[in-house]
N, C-alpha and C positions, 0 to 999 in steps of 0.2 A: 659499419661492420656488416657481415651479411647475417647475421643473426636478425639486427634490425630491420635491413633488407627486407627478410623475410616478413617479418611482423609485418611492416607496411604494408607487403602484398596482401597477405591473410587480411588486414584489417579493409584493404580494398574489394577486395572478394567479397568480403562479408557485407560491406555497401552493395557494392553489385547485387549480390544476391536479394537483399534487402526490400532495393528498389524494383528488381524484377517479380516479385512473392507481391507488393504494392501492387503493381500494373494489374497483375494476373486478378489479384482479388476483385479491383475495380472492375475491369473485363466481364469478368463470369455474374457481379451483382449486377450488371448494366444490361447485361444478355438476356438474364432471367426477370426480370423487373420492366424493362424497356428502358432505361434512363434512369435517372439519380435511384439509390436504395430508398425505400421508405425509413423515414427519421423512428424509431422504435426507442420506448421511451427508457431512458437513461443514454442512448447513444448521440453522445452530444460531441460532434465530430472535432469541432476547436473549442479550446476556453473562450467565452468571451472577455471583451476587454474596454473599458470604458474610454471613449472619445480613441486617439489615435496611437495611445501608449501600448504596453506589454500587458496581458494580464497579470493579475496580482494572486499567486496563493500563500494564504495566511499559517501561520505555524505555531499552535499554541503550545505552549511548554519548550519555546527556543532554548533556553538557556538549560535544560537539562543534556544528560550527554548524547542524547540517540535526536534530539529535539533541534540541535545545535548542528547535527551533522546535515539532519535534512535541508535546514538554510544553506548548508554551504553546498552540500548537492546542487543545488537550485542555483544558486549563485553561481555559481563552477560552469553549469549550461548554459546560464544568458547569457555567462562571458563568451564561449567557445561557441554560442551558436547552435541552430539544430544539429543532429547528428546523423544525418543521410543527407541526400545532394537532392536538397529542397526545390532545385530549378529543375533539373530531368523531371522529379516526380511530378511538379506542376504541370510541365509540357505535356508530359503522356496522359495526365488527370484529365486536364483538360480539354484534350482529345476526346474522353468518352464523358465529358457531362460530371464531370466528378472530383469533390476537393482533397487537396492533396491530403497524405495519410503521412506525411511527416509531423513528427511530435515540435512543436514550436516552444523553445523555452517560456517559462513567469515566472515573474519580479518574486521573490520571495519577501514576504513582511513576518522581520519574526516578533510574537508576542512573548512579553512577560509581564510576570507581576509589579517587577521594579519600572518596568518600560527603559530601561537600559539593557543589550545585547550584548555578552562577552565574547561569543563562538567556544571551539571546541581549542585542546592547548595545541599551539602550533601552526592554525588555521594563518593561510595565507590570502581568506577572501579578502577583498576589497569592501570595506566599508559603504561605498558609495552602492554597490550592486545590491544591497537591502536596506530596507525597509525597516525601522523599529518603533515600534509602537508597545502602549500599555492595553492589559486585557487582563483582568482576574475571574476564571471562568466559575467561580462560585457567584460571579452576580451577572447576572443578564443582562443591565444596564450597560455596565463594561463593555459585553461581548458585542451587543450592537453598535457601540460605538466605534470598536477596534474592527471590525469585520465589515466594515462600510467599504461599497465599491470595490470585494475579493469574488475572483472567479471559484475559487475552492478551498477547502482547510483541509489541515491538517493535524488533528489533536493525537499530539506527542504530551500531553500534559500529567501528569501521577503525582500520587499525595506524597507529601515529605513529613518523614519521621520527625514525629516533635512539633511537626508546625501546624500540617492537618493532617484529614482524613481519609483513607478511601472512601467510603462513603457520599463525602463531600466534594472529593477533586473526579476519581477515578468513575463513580457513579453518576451524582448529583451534576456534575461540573459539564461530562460529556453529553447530559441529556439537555443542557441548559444551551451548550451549544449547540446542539440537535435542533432546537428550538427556533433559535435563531437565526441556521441556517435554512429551515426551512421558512422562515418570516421572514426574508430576504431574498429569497428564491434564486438563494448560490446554488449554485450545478453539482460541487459535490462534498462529501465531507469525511475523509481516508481519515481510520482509526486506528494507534498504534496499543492495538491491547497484548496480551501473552497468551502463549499454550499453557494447554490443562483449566480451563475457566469450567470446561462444562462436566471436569472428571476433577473433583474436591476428595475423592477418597485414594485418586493412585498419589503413590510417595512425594512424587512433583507438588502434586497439589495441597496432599496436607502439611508439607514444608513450607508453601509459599505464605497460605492461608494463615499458617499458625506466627510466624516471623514479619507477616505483615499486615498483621492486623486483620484477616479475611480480608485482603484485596482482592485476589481472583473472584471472591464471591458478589464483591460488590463491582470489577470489570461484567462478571457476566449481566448482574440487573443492569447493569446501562448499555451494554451491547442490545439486550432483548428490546429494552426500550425505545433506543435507535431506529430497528429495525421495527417495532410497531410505529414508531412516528411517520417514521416513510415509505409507508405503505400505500401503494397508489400515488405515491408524489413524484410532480417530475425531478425532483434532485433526488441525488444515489448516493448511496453510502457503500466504502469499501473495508472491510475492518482484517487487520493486518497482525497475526499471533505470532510473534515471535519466539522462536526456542530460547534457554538461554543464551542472554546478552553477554557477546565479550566486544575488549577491545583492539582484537586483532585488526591486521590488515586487512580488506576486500578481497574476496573470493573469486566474487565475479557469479553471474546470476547461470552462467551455467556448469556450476558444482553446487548449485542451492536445488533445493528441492520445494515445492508447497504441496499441502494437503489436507484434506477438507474433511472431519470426523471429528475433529480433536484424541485423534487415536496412538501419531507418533509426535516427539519430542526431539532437539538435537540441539548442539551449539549454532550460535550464527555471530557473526561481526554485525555490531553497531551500521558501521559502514555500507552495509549490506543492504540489512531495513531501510537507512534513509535512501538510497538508491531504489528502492523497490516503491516506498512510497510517492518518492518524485514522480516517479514514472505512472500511479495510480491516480496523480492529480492532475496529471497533464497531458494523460495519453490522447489521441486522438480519435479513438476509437470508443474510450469507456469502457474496456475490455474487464476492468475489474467493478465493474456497476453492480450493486448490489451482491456479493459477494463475499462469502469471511474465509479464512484461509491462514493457516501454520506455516511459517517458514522458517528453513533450518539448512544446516550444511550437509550435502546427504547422507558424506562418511560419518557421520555421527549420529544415523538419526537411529532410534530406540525406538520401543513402542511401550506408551507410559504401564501399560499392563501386561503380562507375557503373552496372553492370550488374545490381542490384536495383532501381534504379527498376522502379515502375509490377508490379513482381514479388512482392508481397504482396496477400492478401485479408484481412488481419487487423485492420486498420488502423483504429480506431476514434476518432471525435470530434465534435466540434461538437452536444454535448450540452452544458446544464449541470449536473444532473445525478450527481454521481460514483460513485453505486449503481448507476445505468443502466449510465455504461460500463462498470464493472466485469461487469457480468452479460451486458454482448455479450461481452466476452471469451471464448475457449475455455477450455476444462481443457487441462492441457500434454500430457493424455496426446491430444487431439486436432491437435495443433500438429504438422503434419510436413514438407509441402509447401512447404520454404522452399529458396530458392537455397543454393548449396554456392559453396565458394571461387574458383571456375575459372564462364565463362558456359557455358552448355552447346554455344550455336554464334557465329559471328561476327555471325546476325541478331539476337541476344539482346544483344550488347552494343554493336549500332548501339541496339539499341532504345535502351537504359537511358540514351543521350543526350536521345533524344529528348521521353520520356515520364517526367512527376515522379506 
């Protein structure tokens, strides 16, 4: 039909365009530099991969519903392949001294508690294109054994009502793997925590807090935690706040939004996050290295307090893209200029009516 027609073009264009934005980059870092960029640390251009296989990124918390989608994300790409025309960009790469900037699929291993994998309902991955393994991140011992020989993780893992803790899963659990990834010396380790961890007093947060047991408060001591363990280390951590979780269909990353405050909130698909996270654990750039960041759907995004409207510069979207926005992003150690609990005067919180 020519509807379709069209897509395919759009979707060729949008390659083209891809690989030319590629060249150009290598280009101007090779001009300025002399030859290859300097390796600056967390910019870890490909996963690595043990002996001549794929790399492997781990997924703790698979069998949950945002946990389960990132395996099959993962899965979904080693079947189909990178997604730019990996041989052009090589050709021209290698023109100027430079490795390709195509994102190379990995093997997804997904962990659970049972070490049985069920996916998400409906999932049409193929069994064979992952990995299942047991891992229970409250004991260390586990983690080391289940994370043997992964290029990256990915903790999708959260307490369950009745069984455990936040404390224990959510806190306890993601420092435990912090731990081990960095006593392993994996390259990187993308965290799927929530908005509103570091604002416990807006509505969001003393909902979440109060119905689940102070999780956000115990997401935030092991975010801080993370980020003091790898400090100065060469593995990098990307920690990923999702607004509220639904289970709609995929958006697509450019009607998603991120931003870096913890100031606005919004819906987002499931589907969404795990695409956002693949792309954190495999990009070839590390564009989201060291990093923490809110994602949401933009037409839905709020701001948890009335008087953060129009009160961030952070605020990144309408790309499609999801390397790009990742690399607008700041590092967290440049994130400080954000609104406080209280508005500073009463024109500040006329504003925040007036201005989204």
């Amino acid at each position: 039909s020519i509807c379709l027609q069209f897509t395919m073009k759009m979707r060729m264009w949008d390659q083209f365009a891809s690989m030319c934005l590629a060249v150009v980059t290598c280009t101007i870092g090779c001009a300025f530099t002399g030859g290859m960029p300097p390796r600056q640390r967390g910019e870890h251009l490909v996963l690595k991969a043990e002996g001549a296989g794929r790399p492997v990124v781990a997924v703790l918390g698979a069998n949950g519903r945002t946990g389960s989608m990132i395996v099959e994300e993962m899965a979904d790409e080693m079947k189909d392949g990178t997604r730019t025309p990996t041989l052009v960009l090589r050709w021209c790469c290698a023109l100027i001294n430079y490795k390709a900037l195509a994102r190379s699929p990995a093997k997804p291993r997904a962990l659970t508690r049972s070490g049985k994998w069920k996916g998400s309902e409906g999932s049409k991955v193929n069994r064979e294109d992952v990995e299942v393994g047991q891992a229970d991140v409250t004991d260390s011992g586990s983690l080391a054994l289940a994370l043997a020989g992964v290029s990256a993780v990915v903790f999708a893992a959260a307490y369950s009502r009745g069984k455990t803790e936040p404390k224990d899963v959510d806190n306890g659990g993601l420092v435990k793997c912090a731990k081990v990834v960095l006593e392993k010396g994996i390259e990187r380790l993308v965290v799927v925590s929530s908005a509103s961890v570091t604002r416990p007093y807006a509505p969001v947060g003393v909902l979440l807090n109060t119905i689940g047991s102070g999780v956000l408060s115990e997401k935030l001591k092991g975010e801080e935690k993370v980020k003091e363990l790898f400090e100065n280390a060469e593995s990098t951590y990307t920690i990923v706040r999702p607004g509220g979780l639904t289970m709609d269909p995929p958006v697509g990353f450019a009607e998603l939004q991120f931003n870096q405050g913890d100031t606005y909130v919004g819906n987002v698909p499931r589907a969404d996050v795990a695409a956002v996270c693949a792309v954190a654990a495999t990009d070839p750039l590390n564009s989201g290295a060291n990093k923490t960041f809110e994602m949401f759907k933009a037409r839905t995004r709020e701001p948890l307090l009335p008087w953060y409207r129009g009160k961030t510069r952070y605020v990144v979207g309408n790309i499609r893209d999801c390397s790009a926005m990742l690399a607008r992003l700041r590092p967290d150690k440049e994130v400080y200029d954000v609104p406080g609990m209280l508005p500073i005067s009463l024109a500040d919180f006329a504003l925040g009516w007036a201005r989204k």
